[in-house]
C-alpha positions in Angstrom: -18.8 -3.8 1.5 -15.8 -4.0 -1.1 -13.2 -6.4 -0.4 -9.8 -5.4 -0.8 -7.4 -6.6 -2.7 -5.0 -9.2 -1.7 -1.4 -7.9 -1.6 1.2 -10.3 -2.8 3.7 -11.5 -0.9 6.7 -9.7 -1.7 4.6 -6.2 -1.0 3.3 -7.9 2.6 7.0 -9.0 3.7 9.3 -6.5 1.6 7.2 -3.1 1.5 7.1 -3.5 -2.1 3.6 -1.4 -2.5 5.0 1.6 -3.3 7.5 0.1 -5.5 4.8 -1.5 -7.6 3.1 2.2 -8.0 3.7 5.4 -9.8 5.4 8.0 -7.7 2.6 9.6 -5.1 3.7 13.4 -6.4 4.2 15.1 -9.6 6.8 15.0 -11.9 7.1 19.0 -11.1 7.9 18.0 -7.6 11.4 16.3 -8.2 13.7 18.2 -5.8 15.9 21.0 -7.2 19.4 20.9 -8.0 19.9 22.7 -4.6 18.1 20.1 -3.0 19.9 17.0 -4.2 23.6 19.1 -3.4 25.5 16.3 -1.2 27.9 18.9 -0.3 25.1 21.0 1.9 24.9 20.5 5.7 22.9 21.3 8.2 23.7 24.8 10.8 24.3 23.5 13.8 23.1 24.8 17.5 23.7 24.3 20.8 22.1 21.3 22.5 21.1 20.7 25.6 22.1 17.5 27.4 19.7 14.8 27.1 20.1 13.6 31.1 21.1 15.6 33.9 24.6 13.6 34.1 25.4 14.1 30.1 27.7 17.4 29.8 26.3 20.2 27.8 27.6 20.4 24.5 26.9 20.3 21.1 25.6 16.7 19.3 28.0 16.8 16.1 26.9 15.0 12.8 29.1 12.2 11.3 30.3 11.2 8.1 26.9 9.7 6.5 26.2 6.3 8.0 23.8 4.1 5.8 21.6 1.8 7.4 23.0 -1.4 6.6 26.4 -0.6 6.9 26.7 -2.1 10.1 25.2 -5.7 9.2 27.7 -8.6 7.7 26.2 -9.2 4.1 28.5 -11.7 2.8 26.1 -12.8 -0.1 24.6 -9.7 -0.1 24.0 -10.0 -4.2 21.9 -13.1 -3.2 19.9 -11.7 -1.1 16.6 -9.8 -2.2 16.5 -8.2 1.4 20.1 -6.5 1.0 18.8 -5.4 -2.4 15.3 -3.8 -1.3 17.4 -2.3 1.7 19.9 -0.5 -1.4 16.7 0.2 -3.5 15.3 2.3 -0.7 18.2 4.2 0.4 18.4 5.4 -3.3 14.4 6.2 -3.0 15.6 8.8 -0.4 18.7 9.9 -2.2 16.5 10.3 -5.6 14.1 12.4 -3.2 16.9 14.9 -2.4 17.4 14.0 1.4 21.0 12.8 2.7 21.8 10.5 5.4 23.4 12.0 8.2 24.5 10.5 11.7 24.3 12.4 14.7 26.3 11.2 17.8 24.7 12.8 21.2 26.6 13.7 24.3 26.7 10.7 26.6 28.3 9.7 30.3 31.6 8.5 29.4 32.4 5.5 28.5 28.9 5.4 26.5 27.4 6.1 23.2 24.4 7.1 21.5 24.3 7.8 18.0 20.9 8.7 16.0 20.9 8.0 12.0 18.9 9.9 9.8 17.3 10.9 6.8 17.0 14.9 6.2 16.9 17.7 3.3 20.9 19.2 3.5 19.1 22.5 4.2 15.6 22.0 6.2 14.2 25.2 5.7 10.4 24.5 5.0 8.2 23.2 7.3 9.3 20.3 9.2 7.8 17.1 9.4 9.4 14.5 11.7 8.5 11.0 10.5 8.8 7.9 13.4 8.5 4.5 12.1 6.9 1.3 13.8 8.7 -1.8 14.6 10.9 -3.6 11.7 13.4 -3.3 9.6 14.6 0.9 9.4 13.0 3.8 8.6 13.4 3.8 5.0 11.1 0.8 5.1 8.2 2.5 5.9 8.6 6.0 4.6 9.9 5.8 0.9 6.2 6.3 -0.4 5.7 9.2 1.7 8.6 11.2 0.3 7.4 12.8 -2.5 4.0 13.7 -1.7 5.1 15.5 1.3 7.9 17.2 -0.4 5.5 18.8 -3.0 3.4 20.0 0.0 5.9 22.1 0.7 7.4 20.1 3.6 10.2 18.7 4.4 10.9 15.2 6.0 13.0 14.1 8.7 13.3 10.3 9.0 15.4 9.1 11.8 15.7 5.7 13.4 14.4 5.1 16.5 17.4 3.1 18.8 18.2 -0.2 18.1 16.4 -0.2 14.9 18.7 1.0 11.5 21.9 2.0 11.8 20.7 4.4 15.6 22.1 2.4 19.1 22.9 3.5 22.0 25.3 1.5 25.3 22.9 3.1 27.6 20.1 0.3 29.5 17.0 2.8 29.4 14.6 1.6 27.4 11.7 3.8 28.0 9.9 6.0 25.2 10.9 8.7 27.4 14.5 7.9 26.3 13.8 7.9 22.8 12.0 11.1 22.7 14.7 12.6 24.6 17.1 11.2 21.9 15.2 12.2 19.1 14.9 15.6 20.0 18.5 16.1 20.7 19.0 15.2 17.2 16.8 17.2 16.0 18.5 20.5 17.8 21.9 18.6 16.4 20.3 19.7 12.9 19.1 23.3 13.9 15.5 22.2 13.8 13.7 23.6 16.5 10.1 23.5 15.5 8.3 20.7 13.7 5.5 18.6 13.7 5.7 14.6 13.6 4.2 11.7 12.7 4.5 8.3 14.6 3.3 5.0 13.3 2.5 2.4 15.8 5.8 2.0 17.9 6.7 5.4 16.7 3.6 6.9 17.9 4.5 6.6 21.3 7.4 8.0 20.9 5.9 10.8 18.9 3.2 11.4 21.7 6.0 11.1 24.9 8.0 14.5 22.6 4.6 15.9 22.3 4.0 16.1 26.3 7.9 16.7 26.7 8.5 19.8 24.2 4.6 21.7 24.0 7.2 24.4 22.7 9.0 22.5 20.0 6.1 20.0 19.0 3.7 22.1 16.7 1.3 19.1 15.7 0.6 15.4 16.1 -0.5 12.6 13.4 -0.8 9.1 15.2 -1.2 5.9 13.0 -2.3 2.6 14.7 -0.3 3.8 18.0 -2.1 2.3 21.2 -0.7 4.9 23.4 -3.6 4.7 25.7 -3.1 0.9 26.1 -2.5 0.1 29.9 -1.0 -3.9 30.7 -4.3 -5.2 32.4 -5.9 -4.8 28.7 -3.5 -8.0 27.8 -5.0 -10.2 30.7 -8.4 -9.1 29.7 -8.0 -10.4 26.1 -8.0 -7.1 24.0 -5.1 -8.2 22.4 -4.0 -11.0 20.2 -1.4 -12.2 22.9 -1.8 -12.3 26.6 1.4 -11.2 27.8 4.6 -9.0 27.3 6.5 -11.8 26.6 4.7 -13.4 23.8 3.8 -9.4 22.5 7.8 -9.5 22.2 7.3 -12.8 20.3 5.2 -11.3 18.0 6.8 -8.1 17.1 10.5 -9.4 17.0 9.6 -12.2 15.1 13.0 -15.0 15.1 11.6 -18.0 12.4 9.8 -17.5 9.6 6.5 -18.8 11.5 6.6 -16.0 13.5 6.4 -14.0 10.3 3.9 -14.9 8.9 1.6 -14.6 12.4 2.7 -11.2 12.5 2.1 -10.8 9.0 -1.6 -12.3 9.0 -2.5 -10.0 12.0 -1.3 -6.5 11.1 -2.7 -7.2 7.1 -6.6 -7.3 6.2 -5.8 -9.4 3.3 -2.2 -11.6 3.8 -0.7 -13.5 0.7 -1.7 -17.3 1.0 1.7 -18.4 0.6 5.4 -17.0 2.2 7.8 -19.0 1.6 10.7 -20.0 3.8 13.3 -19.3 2.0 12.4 -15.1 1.7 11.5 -14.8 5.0 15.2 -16.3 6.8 16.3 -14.0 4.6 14.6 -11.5 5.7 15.1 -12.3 9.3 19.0 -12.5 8.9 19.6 -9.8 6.7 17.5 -7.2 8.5 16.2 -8.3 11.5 18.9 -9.9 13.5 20.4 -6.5 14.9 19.3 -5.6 18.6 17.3 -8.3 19.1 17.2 -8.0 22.9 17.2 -4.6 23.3 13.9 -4.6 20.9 12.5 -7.2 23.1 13.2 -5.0 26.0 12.0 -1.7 24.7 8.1 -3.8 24.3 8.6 -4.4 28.2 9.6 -1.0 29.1 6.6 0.3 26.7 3.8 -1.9 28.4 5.0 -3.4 31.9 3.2 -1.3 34.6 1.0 1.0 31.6 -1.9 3.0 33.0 -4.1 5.3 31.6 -4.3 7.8 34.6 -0.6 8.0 33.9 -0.7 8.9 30.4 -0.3 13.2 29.8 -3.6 14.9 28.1 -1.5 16.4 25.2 -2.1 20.3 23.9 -1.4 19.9 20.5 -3.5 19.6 17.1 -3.5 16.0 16.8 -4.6 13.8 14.0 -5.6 10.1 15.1 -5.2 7.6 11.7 -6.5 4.0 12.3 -6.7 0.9 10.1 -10.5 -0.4 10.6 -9.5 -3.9 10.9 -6.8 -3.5 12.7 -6.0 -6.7 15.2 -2.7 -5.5 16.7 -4.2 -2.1 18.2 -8.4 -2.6 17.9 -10.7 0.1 17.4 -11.6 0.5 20.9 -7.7 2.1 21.5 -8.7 4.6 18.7 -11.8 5.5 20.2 -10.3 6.0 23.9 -7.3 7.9 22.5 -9.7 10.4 21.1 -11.9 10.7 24.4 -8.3 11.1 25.8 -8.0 14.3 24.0 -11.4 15.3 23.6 -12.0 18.4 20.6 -8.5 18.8 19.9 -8.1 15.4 18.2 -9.8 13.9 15.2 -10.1 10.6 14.5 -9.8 9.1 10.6 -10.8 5.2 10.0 -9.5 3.7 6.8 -11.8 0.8 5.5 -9.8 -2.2 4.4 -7.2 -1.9 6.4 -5.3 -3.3 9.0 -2.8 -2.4 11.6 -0.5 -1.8 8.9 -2.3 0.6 7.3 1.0 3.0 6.2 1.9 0.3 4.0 -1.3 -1.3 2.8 -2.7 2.1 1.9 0.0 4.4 1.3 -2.2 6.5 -1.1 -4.6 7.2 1.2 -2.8 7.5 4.3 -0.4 10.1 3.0 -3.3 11.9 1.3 -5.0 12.3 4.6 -1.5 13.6 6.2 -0.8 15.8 3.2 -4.4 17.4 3.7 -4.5 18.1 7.2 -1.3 19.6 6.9 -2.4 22.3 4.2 -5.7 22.4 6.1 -3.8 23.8 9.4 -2.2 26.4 7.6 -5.6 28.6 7.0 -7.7 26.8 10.1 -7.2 25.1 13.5 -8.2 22.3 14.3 -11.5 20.6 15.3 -13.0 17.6 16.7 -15.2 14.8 15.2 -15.1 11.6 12.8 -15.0 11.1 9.5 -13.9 7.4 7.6 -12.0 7.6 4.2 
């Protein structure tokens, strides 16, 4: 069996992998000048409310809200994480999509506001791309742009609450809430079909919109996303930790030990050495925001779980799973697709981990790109095959 490569450090904690490689698409694919117009903005429709005690009215999009405009950078030209953070958003701005903020109706005295990444016109197909735990969506997603772009689709790239520049005052912490949220945004920009794509944390949310919308969800990708996980599986030693509590510990890592446990796990190959000094900065530049709420949403996600409670979804769905993945094993991959039965299919990617988005971009978007084309002339079927 080959060995894959180690990825240095700065790719591991930074998501500098795509950085370090040519762009994923052709040069012919660079968006046209219509495309890249900042002055376009999305139609807006009629929303419904996103709870019964919300009044129903339109969400209307804000003046563009970057992601890390609401973090205090004072030596924000010291620090490498402000910069990668800058070097991203112009990644999407290069790719022709605009950042847009969408504030949803709430009870009063509340607020929940959804920022996000679109095309000023959608007017292709649709993808909707939810991102994993960490530091935004423009962390995970930059090498995905292009390549889906010159498939003739067109990204969405939100953040998921209390990740980015999206919060909410309101306690529910559920996935439900989320999907609920993202969707309203997603009417907020006229888009009312699309398919999506969740990675890990985003998974769930991506699955929980599938069960909720059949009529607005055309087609499911799920990445490393243990949405048939139930809580006992933690007692019974599945997982690297045995609890909520230290799962929370893991995924919202506070010192730069923690980083590099959660680095070694979700990585087939880690860098030998990460240093101190990047990591802090790391942690206090972009992941110091919603600490407690992030902590919560893992308790809310896991706390009571069952598999009997868990919807059969109806839609094409595309199961994507890192072969050495510690975070999410094999065996969630394999129970997901029984879950589904013949209308899911089930990719394994060698030489990688839990992170597999990041460690093999290439690959990963290849497989999205293709089964994307591939629904457009056939539907779906069941079975196995490894890349």
């Amino acid at each position: 069996m080959s060995r894959a490569p180690q990825a240095p450090f700065i790719a591991v904690v930074f998501g500098l992998l795509d950085a370090a490689s040519p762009s994923l698409a052709p040069r012919s694919a660079q968006p046209t000048a219509q495309q890249r117009s900042p002055e376009a903005s999305p139609s807006l429709r009629r929303s419904p409310p996103i709870m019964a005690a919300i009044p129903a009215e339109s969400p209307a999009p804000g003046p563009p809200h970057p992601p890390s405009a609401r973090r205090r950078r004072p030596c924000a030209f010291l620090s490498f994480s402000a910069a990668r953070d800058r070097f991203l958003r112009s990644r999407f701005l290069s790719a022709g999509l605009r950042p847009f903020s969408v504030r949803l109706p709430s009870p009063a005295g509340t607020t929940t506001v959804v920022h996000l990444w679109a095309p000023p016109r959608p007017s292709r197909r649709p993808v909707l791309l939810l991102h994993g735990f960490g530091a935004s969506a423009t962390w995970q997603w930059a090498p995905y742009l292009r390549s889906l772009l010159a498939a003739g689709l067109d990204p969405i790239v939100p953040d998921l609450l209390f990740f980015g520049a999206s919060s909410s005052t309101l306690p529910d912490r559920s996935e439900t809430f989320q999907a609920r949220t993202i969707k309203a945004a997603m009417d907020g920009m006229g888009v009312r079909r699309f398919a999506v794509v969740g990675v890990s944390y985003g998974g769930f949310v991506a699955y929980r919109m599938a069960a909720m919308y059949p009529e607005a969800v055309e087609r499911v990708v799920l990445i490393s996303s243990g949405v048939c996980l139930e809580e006992q599986d933690l007692a019974a030693g599945l997982f690297p930790v045995a609890d909520v509590g230290e799962a929370a510990e893991l995924l919202v890592p506070r010192r730069p030990a923690e980083v590099r446990r959660l680095v070694k796990l979700t990585f087939v190959r880690p860098p030998p050495v990460m240093p101190s000094i990047f990591l802090k900065d790391y942690i206090n530049v972009m992941g110091s925001d919603h600490i407690e709420e992030k902590a919560e949403l893992l308790h809310a996600l896991i706390s009571d779980r069952k598999l009997s409670d868990l919807p059969k979804i109806r839609q094409p769905t595309l199961i994507i799973w890192g072969e050495q993945d510690q975070v999410f094993p094999m065996e969630l991959a394999h129970r997901l697709e029984r879950h589904l039965g013949d209308n899911s299919r089930l990719v394994v990617v060698k030489n990688a981990g839990h992170a597999a988005n990041i460690e093999k971009p290439k690959e990963v978007c290849k497989i999205i790109v293709d089964y994307f084309e591939e629904s457009d002339s056939s539907p779906s079927t069941g079975g196995r095959y490894i890349k």
